[in-house]
N, C-alpha and C positions, 0 to 999 in steps of 0.2 A: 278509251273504251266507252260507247253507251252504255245508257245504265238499263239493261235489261241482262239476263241468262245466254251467256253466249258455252259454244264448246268451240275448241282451237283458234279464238280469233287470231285475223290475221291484221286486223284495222282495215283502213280506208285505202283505198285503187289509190290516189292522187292526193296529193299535198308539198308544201314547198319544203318539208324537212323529214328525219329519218329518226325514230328512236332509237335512244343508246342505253345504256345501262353503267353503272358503277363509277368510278372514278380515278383518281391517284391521287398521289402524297397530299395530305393536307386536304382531303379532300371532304365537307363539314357531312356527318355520319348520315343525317335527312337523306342526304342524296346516293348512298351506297346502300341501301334499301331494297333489296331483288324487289320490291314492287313500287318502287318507283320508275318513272320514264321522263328522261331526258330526250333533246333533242338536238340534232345538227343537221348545218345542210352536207349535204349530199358531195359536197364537192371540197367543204373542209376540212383540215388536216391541223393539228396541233401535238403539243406535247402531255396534251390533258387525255389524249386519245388512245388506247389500248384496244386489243383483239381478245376474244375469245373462241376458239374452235369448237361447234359442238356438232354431233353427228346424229342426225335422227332421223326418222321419217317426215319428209315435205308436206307440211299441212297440206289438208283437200278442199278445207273449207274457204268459201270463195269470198274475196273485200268486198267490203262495203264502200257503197258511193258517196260521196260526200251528199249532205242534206242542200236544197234551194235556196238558196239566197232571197228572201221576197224583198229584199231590199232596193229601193228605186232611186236612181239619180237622171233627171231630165236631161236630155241630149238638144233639147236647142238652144241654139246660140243665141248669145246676148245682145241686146242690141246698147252699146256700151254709150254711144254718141246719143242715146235721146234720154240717160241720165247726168250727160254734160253739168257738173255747176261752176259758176265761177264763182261766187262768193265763199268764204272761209266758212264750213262748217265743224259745231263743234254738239257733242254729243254724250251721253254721262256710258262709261264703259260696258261692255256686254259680256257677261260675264259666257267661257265658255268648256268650265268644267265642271261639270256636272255628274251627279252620282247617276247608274244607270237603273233602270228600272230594275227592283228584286228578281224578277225571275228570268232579266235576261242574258243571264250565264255569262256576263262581262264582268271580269275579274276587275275590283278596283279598291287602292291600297292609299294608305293615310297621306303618302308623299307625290303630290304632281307637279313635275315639273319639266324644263330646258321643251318649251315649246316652238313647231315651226310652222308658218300660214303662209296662204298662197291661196291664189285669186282662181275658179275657172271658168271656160270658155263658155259658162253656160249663166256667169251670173254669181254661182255659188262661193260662199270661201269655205275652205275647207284647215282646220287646225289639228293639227296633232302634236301628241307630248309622251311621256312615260308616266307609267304610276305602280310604284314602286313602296313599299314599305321602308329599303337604306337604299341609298342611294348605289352602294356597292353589291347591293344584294339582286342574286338569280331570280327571286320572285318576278322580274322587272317588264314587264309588257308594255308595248306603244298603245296607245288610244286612239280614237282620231272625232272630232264634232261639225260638224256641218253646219253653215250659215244660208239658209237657203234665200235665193235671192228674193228682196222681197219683204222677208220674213226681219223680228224684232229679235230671233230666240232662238240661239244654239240650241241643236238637237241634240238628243241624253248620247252618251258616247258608246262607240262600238268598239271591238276590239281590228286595231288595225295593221299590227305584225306581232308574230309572237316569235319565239324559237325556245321552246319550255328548257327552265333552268339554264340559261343565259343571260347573262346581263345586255341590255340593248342601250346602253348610255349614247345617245347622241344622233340625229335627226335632221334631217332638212328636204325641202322642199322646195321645186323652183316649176314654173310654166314657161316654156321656151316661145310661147307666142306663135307656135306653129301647131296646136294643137294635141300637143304630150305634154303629161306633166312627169316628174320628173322625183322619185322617194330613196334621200343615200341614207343608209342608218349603220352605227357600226354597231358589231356584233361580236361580245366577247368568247373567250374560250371558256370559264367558268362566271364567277364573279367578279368585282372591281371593274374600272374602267382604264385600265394602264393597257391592256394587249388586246384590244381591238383589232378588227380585220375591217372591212366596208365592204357592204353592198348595196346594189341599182336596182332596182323597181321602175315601169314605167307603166303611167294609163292613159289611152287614148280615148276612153268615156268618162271626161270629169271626173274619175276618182270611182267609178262606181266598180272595176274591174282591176286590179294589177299583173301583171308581168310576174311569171318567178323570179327572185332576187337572183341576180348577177354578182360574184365575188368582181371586185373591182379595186381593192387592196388587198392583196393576199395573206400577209403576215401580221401574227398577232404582236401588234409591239406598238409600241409610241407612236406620235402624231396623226392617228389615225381617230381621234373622237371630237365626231363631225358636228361642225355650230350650222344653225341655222344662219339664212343669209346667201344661199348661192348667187351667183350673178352670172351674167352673160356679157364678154366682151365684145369689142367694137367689131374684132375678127372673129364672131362667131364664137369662140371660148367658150367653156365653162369654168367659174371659179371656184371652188370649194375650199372652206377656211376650215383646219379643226385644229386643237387644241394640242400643243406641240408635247403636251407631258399629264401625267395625270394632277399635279402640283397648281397650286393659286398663283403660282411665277413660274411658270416653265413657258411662256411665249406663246405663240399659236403658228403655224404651218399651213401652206396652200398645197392643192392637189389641183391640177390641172389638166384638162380633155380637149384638144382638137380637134376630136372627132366625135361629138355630141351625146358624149358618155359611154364611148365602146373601151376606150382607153386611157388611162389617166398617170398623171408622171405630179411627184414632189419633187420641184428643184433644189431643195436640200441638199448640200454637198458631205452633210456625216459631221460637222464641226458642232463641238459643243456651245450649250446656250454663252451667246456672246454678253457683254457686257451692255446692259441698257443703259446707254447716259447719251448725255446730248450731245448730237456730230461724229456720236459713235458706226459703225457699220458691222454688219454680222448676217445671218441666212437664215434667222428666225425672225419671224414680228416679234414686236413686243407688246404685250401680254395678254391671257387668256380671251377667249369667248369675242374674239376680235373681229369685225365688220368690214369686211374690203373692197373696195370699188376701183376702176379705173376713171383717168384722170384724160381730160379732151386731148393731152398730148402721148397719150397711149401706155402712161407710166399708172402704176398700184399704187394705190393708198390704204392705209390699217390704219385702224384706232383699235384698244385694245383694253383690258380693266387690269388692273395692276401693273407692277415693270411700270409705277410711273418716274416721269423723268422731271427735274427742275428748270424750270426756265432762269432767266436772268434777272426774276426777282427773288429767287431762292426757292419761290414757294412748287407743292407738287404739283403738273399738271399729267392731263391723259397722256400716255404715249402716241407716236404719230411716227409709222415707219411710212418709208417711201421706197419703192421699185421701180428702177431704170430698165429691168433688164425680167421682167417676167417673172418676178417671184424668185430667183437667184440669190439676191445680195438687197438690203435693207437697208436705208438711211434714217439714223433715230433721230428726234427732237420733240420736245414740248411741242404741246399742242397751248393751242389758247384756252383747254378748257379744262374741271375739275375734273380728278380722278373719281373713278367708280368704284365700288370695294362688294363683297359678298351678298348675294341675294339680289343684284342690279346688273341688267345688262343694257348694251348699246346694241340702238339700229341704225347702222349707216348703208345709206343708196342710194342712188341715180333716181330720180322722178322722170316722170314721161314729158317732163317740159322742158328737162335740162338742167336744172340744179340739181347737186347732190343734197340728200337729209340726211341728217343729224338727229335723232332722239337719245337722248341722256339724263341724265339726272344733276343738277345742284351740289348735294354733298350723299353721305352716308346719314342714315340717321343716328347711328350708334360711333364711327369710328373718324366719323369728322370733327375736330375739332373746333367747337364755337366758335369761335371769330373768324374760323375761317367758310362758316357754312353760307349757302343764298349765291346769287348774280345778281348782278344788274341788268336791266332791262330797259325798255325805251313804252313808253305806253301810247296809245291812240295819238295825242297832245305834244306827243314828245318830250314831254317829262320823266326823266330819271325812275326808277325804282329798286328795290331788293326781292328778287323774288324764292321762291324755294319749291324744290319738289321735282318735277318731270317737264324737262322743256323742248323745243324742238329749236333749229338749227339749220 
């Protein structure tokens, strides 16, 4: 509701969700509140969801239109080729969450975090995340900050999906390089993040307009809380990795699109989490918040943070599944690199020159044990070193 004196409101003509009212079992008392409002879309269905019959007379008072956006994103294109560099640049981080400015009615909560970036057509990057008070908690709204091209300094952040009193744990973003970007976020039935659903968002202006969200996983339940990191395969694909259980070992899950996001299929065949060890095989990756790419000979690669496995000097390394067969069936083994543990994720992807990347981390600060922390490394000279912290690959 505005905050002015209304009689009968009836809310706003247009928006991408519908208020609800009360709850079920278990349901924390805030939210059973006749003056609270909840929201859903329009097209979901759950076990959290009840009816109520009431019979009145049909409000007369007519909605209200949504307020103007003066908000501006430049629609020309970049010209990408005349900031060419070949030299290795290196740069001290940009930070890009930011508290919003007090009066601009952007809800923002002590906890931000599982963030996803993407480049666009115009120049700009554009990052969003959730910010959330628990992590489990309905408070939970996406953000999103703008890097304008150009510019030194993320802009203060906006709010950039919400569905009140929903949890929205899990986010990604991709540019198909044809001009669409491309927003999956899942979208729980109350709180937590175990019964997600997913939906699509698309904008053809840089981000400055979206698409109604598209259910595109229909059912609230497992493998469905989406990591950042989509990719595009060589057949035109889409890949989407997400997190195969709400658990710190429950593996991670791909959803796959052939048809550039109208439909999407988990080749999953129903079999419980297999056994992670090396040479082992099973239809989950191994472990959470996991990065997937394909490989020049048309097979899936995952690396993934925990579920790690031992190589043949005992010690733990990252897991490292492999798909022959599209996301179907998994090959496990050590990787050559340290595992990752709580508060640390991996970036793995394809460069536009043909190597895959690698960003990772060393050790844990907390859960690594000493002697096993650091790499080695090779310096300018070619001289040996130890090094520690965030390396790339």
């Amino acid at each position: 509701y505005i905050d002015k004196e209304q009689t009968d409101p009836v809310g706003y003509s247009d928006g991408i969700a519908r208020v609800t009212r009360g709850g079920s079992h278990n349901t924390p008392v805030k939210y059973l509140r006749s003056a609270n409002r909840m929201a859903m879309l329009p097209e979901d269905k759950h076990t959290m969801t009840g009816f109520r019959v009431v019979q009145a007379e049909y409000p007369q008072t007519a909605p209200l239109s949504q307020p103007k956006d003066e908000y501006v994103v430049s629609q020309i294109k970049w010209d990408w080729n005349s900031q060419c560099v070949t030299e290795p640049v290196f740069a001290a981080p940009l930070v890009y969450v930011h508290e919003p400015d007090v009066h601009s009615g952007t809800p923002f909560f002590k906890h931000n975090h599982q963030p996803a970036l993407t480049w666009c057509d115009n120049g700009d990057l554009l990052a969003v995340w959730f910010s959330t008070n628990e992590e489990k908690g309905r408070e939970m709204v996406v953000l999103s900050s703008r890097l304008r091209a150009g510019s030194c300094e993320w802009e203060k952040p906006r709010m950039f999906y919400q569905i009140a009193d929903r949890n929205l744990t899990g986010t990604a973003l991709l540019n198909d390089r044809q001009g669409t970007l491309y927003h999956i976020n899942g979208v729980e039935a109350a709180g937590h993040w175990q019964n997600l659903m997913m939906t699509l968002r698309t904008s053809t202006d840089n981000g400055q307009t979206w698409s109604k969200p598209r259910m595109i996983a229909l059912e609230h339940t497992k493998r469905h809380q989406v990591i950042a990191g989509t990719s595009i395969t060589k057949e035109g694909w889409f890949v989407q990795a997400c997190d195969a259980g709400p658990g710190g070992r429950d593996g991670a899950a791909v959803h796959i699109s052939k048809d550039k996001g109208k439909t999407w299929t988990d080749p999953w065949d129903g079999a419980p989490l297999p056994d992670f060890k090396e040479g082992r095989t099973g239809t989950t990756i191994a472990g959470i918040h996991a990065g997937v790419v394909q490989l020049k000979d048309g097979r899936l690669m995952a690396l993934g943070r925990n579920n790690s496995i031992r190589d043949k000097e005992g010690r733990l390394r990252m897991p490292m599944s492999v798909s022959d067969d599209m996301g179907k069936t998994w090959h496990y083994s050590a990787s050559e690199f340290p595992p990752i543990d709580g508060g640390q994720r991996l970036v793995l992807m394809r460069l536009n020159e043909g190597p895959i990347l690698l960003i990772s981390f060393t050790e844990h600060p907390y859960r690594t044990p000493k002697e096993e922390r650091g790499m080695m490394f090779t310096n300018q000279s070619g001289k040996p070193f130890k090094g520690y912290g965030m390396y790339a690959a």
